[in-house]
PLY file of the C-alpha trace (Angstrom):
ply
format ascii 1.0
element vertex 212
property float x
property float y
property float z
element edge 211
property int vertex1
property int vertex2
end_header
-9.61 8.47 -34.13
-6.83 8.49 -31.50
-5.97 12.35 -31.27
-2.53 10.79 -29.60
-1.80 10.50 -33.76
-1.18 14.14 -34.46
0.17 14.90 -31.20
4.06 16.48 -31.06
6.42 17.17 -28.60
9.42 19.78 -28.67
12.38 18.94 -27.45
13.76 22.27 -26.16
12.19 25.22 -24.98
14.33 28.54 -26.65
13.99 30.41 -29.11
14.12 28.16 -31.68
11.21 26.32 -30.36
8.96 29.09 -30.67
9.39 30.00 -33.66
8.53 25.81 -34.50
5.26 26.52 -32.07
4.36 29.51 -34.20
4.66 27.48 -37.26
3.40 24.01 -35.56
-0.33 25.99 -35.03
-0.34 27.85 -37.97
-0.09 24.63 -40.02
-2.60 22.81 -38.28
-1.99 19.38 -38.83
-0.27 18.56 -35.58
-1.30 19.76 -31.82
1.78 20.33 -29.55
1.45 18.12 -26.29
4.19 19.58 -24.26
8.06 20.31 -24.46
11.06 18.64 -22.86
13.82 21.05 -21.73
16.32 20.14 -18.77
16.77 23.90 -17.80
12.86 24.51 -17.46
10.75 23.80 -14.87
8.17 21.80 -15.14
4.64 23.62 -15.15
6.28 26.66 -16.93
4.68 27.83 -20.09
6.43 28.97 -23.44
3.75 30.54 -25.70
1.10 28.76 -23.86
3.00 24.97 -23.36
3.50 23.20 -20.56
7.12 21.99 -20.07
6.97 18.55 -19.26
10.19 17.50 -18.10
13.49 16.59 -19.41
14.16 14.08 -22.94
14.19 11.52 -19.99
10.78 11.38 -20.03
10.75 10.11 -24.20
10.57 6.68 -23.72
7.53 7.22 -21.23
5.58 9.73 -23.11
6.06 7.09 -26.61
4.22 4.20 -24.28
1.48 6.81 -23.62
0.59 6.99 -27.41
2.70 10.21 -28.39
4.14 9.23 -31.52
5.76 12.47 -32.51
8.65 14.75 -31.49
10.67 18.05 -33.02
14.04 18.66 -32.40
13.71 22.39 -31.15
17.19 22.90 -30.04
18.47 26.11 -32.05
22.55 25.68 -33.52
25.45 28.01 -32.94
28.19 26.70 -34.41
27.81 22.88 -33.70
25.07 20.64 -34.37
25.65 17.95 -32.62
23.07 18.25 -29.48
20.35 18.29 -32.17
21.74 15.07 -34.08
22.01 13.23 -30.28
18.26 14.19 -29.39
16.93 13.34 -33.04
18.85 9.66 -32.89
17.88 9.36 -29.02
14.08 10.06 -30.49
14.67 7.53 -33.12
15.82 4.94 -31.00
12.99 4.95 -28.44
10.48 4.57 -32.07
9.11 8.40 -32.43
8.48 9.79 -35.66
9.96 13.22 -36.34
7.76 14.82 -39.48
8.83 17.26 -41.44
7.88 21.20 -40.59
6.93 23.10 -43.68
6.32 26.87 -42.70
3.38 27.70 -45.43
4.80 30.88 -46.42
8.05 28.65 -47.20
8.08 28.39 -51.60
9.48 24.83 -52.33
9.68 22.94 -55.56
7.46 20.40 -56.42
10.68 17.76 -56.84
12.58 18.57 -53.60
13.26 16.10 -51.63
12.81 16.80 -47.91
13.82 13.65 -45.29
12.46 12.84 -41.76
13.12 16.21 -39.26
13.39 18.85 -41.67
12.30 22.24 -40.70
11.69 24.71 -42.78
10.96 27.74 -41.72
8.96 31.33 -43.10
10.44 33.22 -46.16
12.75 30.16 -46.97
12.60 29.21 -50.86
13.81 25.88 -51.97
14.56 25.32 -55.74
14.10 21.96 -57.72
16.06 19.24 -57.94
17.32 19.71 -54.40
17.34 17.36 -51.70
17.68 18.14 -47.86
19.15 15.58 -45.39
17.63 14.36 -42.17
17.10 16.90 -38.91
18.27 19.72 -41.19
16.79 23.21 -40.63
16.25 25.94 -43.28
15.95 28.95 -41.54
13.91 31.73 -41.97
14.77 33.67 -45.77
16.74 31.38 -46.54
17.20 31.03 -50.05
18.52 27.48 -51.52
18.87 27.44 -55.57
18.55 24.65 -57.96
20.41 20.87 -57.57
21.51 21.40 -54.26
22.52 18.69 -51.68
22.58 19.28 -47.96
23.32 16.61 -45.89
22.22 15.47 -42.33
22.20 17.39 -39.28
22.73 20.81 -41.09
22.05 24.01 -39.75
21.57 26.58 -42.59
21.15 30.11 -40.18
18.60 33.37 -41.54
19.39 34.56 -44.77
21.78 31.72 -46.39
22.14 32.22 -49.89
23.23 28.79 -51.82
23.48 29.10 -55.22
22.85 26.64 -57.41
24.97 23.00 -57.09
26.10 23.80 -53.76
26.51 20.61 -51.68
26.59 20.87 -47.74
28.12 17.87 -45.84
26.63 16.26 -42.99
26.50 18.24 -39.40
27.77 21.67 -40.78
26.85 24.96 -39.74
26.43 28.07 -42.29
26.12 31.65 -40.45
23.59 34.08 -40.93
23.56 35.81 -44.22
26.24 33.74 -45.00
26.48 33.52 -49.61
27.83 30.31 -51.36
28.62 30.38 -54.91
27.58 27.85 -57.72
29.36 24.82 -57.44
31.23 24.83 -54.08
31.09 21.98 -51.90
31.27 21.84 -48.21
32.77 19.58 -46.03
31.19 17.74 -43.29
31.12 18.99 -39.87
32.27 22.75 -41.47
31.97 26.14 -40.03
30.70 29.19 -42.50
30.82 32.23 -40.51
27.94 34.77 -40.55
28.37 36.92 -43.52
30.97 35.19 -45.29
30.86 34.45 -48.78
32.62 31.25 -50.21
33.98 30.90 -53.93
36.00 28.08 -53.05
35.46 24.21 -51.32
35.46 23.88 -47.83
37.01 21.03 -46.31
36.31 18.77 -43.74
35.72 20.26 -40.00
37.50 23.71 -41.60
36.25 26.96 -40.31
36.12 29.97 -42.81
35.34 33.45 -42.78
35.27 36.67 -44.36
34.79 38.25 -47.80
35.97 36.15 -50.01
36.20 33.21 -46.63
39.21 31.33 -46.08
0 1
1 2
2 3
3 4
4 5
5 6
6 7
7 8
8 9
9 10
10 11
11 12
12 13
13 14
14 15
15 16
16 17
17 18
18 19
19 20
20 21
21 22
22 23
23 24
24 25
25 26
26 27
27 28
28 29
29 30
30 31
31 32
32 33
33 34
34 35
35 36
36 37
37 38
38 39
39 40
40 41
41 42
42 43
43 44
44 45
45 46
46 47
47 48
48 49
49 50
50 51
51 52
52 53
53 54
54 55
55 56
56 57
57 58
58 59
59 60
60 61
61 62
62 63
63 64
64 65
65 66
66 67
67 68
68 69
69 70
70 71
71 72
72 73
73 74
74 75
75 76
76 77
77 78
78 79
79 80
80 81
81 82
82 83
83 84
84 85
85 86
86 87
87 88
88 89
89 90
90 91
91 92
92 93
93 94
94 95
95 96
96 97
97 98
98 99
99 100
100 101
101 102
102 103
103 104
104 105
105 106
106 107
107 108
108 109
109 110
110 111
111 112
112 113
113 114
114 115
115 116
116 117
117 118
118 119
119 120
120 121
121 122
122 123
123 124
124 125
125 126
126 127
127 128
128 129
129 130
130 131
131 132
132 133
133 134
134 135
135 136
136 137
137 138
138 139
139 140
140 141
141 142
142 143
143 144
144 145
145 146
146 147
147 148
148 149
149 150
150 151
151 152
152 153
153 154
154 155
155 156
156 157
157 158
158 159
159 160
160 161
161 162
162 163
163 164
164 165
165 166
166 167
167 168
168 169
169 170
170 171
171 172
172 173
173 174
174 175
175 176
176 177
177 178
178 179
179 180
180 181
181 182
182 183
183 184
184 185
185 186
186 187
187 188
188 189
189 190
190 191
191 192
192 193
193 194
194 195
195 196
196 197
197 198
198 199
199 200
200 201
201 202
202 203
203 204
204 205
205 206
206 207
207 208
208 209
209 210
210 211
């Protein structure tokens, strides 16, 4: 068997990315090759991998056999370095799986697509589907018949109750609370601890308690 098959690489090298190497090793089923980060120098170690280089180095490491790669770029506010490095991935042919932490609790009928990450404490309720390159962070808690788009960065502690839809490429702060029913724009901004009982439109920004 070519071990090349369940090889990974991270693209970044922050904090985001080791909390995916924690859950990468507990899980087993893939072994992380390296990480690319442009403001790390090659040779350095984060938990005990090598940084490789920069994403330059993609379309060489894919002809070597890696077939693999997380996005491991962390969000504040704006998502879109992590879309560009998932759709550069993409286009040079790399497959990015989706990251299940095991002590995540997920449905049997969600519906997870290529790039999720889902990380510890996170619960996931049926009927909900989760866009491409999205991230579930750590407790957060996503009720029944939700949508969440592509790109989305859903910070610690979310709380979506249940019908929420989340548009493509937004951001929701930590411990952020979303009644039943609201829908949020694409490319919005929910600020940490806000809590939203009304739609958010398009590329708004909200805050506060209730956030407007």
């Amino acid at each position: 068997m070519n071990k090349l098959l369940n090889s990974i690489l991270l693209i970044g090298g922050g904090g985001h990315a080791r909390v995916l190497i924690e859950l990468i090793q507990e899980g087993g089923k893939y072994q992380i090759t390296g990480i690319l980060d442009p403001n790390l120098e090659v040779g350095q170690q984060i938990k005990g991998i090598s940084i490789l280089g920069t994403d330059a180095e993609l379309t060489r490491l894919q002809k070597q056999g890696i077939q693999n790669v997380a996005i491991a770029v962390g969000s504040i506010k704006t998502n879109s370095l992590r879309k560009t490095l998932f759709e550069q991935s993409q286009g040079v042919g790399l497959n990015l799986p989706t990251l299940v932490h095991h002590r995540a609790i997920l449905s049997a009928d969600v519906s997870l697509s290529d790039g999720v990450q889902v990380m510890a404490g996170a619960i996931i309720q049926t009927d909900s589907s989760i866009g491409s390159n999205t991230v579930i962070n750590t407790g957060t808690q996503v009720d029944h018949d939700c949508q969440i788009g592509n790109h989305v960065f859903l910070s610690p502690g979310v709380v979506l109750s249940g019908g929420v839809t989340v548009g493509d490429n937004s951001f929701v702060g930590a411990g952020a609370v979303v009644i039943q029913g609201v829908k949020i724009g694409d490319n919005a901004v929910i600020a940490a601890g806000a809590v939203v009982v009304r739609d958010v439109a398009d590329g708004a920004l909200v805050k506060g308690v209730p956030a407007k």
